[in-house]
VMD Tcl script that builds the backbone (N, CA, C; Angstrom):
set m [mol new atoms 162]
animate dup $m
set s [atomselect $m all]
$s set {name element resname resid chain x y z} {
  {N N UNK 1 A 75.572 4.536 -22.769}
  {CA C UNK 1 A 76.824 4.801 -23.446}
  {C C UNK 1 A 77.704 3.559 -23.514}
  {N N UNK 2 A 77.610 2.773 -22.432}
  {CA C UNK 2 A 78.208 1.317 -22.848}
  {C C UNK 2 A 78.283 0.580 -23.870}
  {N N UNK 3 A 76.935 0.734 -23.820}
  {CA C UNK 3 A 76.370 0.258 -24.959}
  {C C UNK 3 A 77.161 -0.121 -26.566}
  {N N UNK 4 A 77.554 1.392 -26.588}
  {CA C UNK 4 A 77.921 1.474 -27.821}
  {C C UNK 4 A 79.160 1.335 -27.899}
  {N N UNK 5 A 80.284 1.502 -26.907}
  {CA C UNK 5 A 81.344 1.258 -26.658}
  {C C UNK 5 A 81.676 -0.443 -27.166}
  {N N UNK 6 A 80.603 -1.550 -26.856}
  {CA C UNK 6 A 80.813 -2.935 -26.873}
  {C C UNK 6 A 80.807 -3.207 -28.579}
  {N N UNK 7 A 82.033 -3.841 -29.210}
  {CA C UNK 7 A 81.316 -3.646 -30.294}
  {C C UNK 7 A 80.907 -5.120 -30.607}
  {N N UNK 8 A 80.144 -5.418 -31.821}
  {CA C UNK 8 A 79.638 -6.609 -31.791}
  {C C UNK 8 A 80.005 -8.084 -31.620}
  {N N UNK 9 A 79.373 -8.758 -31.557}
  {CA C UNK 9 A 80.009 -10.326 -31.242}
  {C C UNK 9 A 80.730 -10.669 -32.682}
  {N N UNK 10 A 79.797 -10.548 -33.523}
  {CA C UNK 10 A 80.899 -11.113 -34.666}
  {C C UNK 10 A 81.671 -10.671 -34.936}
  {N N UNK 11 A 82.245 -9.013 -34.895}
  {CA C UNK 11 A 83.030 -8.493 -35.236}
  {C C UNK 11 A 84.393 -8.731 -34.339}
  {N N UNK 12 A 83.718 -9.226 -33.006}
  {CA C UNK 12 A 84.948 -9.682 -32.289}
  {C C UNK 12 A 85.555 -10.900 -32.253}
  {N N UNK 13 A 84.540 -11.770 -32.831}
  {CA C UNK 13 A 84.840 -12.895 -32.964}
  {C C UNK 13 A 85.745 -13.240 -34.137}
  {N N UNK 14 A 85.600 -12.524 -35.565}
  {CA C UNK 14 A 86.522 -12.164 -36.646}
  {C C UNK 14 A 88.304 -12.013 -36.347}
  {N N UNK 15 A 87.702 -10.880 -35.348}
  {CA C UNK 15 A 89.141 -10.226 -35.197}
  {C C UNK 15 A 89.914 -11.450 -34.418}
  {N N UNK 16 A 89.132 -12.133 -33.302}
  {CA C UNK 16 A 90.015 -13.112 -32.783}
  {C C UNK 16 A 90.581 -14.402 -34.036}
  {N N UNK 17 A 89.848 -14.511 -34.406}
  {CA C UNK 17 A 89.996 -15.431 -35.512}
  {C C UNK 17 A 91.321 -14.993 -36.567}
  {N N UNK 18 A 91.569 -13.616 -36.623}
  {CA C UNK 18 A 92.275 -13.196 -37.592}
  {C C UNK 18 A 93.564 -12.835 -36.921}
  {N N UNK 19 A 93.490 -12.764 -35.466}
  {CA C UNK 19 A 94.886 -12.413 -34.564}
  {C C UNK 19 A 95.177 -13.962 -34.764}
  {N N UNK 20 A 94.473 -14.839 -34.179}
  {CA C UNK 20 A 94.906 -16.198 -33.757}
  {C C UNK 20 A 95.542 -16.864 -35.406}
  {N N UNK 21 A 95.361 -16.466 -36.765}
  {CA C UNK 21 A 95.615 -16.781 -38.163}
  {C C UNK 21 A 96.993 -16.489 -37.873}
  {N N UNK 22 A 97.348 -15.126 -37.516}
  {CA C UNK 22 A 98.155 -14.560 -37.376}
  {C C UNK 22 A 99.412 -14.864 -36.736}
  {N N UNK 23 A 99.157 -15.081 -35.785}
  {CA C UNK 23 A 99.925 -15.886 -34.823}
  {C C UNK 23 A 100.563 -17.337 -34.969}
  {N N UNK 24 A 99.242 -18.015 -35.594}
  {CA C UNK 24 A 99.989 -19.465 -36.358}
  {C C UNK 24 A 100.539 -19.236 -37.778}
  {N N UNK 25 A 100.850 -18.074 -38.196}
  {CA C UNK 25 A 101.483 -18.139 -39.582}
  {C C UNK 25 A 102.841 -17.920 -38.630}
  {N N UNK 26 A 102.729 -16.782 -37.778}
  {CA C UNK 26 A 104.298 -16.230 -37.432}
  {C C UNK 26 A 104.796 -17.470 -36.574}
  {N N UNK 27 A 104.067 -18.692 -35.757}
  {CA C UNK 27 A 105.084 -19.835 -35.651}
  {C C UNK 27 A 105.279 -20.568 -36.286}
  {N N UNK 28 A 104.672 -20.538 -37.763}
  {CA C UNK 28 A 104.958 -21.461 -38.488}
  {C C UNK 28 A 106.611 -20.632 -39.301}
  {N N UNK 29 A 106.298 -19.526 -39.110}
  {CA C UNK 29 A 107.797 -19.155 -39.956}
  {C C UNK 29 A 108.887 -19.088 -38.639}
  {N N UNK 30 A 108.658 -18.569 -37.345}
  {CA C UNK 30 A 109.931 -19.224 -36.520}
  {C C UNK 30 A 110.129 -21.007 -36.566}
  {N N UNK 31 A 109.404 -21.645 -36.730}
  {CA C UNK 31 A 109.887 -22.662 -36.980}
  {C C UNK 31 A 110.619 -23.379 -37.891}
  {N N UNK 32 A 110.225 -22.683 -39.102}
  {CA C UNK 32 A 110.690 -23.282 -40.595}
  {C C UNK 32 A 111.821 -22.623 -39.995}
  {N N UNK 33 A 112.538 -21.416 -39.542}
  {CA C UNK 33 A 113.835 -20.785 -39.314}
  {C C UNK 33 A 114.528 -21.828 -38.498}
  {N N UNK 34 A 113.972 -22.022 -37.615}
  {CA C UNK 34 A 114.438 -23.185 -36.440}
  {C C UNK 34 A 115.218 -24.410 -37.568}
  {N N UNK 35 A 114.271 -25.001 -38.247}
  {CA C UNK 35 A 114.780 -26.290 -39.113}
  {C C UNK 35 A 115.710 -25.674 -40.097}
  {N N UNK 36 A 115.524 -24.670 -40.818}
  {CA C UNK 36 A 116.871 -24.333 -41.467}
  {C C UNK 36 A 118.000 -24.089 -40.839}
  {N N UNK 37 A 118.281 -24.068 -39.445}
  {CA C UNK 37 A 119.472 -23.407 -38.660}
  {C C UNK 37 A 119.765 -24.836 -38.246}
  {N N UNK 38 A 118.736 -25.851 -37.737}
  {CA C UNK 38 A 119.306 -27.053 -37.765}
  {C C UNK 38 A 119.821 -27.922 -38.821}
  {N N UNK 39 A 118.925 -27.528 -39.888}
  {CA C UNK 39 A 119.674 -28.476 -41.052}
  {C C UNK 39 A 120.767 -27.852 -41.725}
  {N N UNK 40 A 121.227 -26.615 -42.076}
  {CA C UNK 40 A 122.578 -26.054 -41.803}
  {C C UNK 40 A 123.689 -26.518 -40.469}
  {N N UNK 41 A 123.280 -26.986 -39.295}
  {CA C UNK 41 A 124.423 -27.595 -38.590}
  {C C UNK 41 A 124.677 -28.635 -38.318}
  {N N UNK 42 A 123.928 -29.442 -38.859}
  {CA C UNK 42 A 123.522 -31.085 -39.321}
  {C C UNK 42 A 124.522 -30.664 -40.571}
  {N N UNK 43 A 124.481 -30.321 -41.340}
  {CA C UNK 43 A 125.598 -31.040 -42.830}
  {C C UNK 43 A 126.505 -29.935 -42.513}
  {N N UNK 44 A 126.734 -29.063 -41.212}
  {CA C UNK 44 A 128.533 -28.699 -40.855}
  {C C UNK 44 A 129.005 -30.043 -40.326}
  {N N UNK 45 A 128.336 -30.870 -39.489}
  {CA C UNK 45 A 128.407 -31.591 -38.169}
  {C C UNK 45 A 129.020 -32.962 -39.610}
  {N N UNK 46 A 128.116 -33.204 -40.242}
  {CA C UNK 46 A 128.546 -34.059 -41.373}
  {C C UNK 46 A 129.663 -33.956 -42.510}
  {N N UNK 47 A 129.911 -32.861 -42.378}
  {CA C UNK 47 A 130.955 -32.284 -43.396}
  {C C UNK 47 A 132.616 -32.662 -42.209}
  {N N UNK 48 A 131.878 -32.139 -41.244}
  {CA C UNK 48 A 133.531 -32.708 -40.088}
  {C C UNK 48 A 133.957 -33.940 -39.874}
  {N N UNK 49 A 132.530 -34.853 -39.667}
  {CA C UNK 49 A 132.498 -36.183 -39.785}
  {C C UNK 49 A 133.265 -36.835 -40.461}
  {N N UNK 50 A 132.841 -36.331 -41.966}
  {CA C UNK 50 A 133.194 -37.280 -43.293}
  {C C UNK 50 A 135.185 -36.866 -43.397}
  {N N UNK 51 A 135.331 -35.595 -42.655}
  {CA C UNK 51 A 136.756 -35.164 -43.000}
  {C C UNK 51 A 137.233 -34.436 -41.691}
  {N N UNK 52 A 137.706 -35.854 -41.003}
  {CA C UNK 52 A 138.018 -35.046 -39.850}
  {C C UNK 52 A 139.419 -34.883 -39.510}
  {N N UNK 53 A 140.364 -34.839 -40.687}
  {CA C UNK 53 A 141.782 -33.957 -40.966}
  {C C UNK 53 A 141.521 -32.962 -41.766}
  {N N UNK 54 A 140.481 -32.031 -42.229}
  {CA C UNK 54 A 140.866 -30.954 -42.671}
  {C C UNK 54 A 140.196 -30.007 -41.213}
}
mol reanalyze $m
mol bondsrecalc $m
mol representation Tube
mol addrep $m
């Protein structure tokens, strides 16, 4: 009965392949978020700079 419980190598090997895809898409989009939140406080930080009486 084990047996059949195990399921195959490639099929597991797929799935790892397709979690691990997975996983580097979703840090590739917390990151792109990361650089937009920095480059939004980079040109506040520059906007105070350039005018720092208003």
């Amino acid at each position: 009965m084990a047996e059949h419980l195990k399921k195959p190598f490639k099929d597991s090997l797929s799935d790892i392949k397709e979690r691990m895809k997975e996983k580097r898409n979703q840090k590739w989009l917390t990151l792109s978020k990361v650089s937009q939140i920095s480059t939004v406080k980079c040109k506040r930080a520059s906007k105070i700079l350039e005018y720092p009486d208003v």
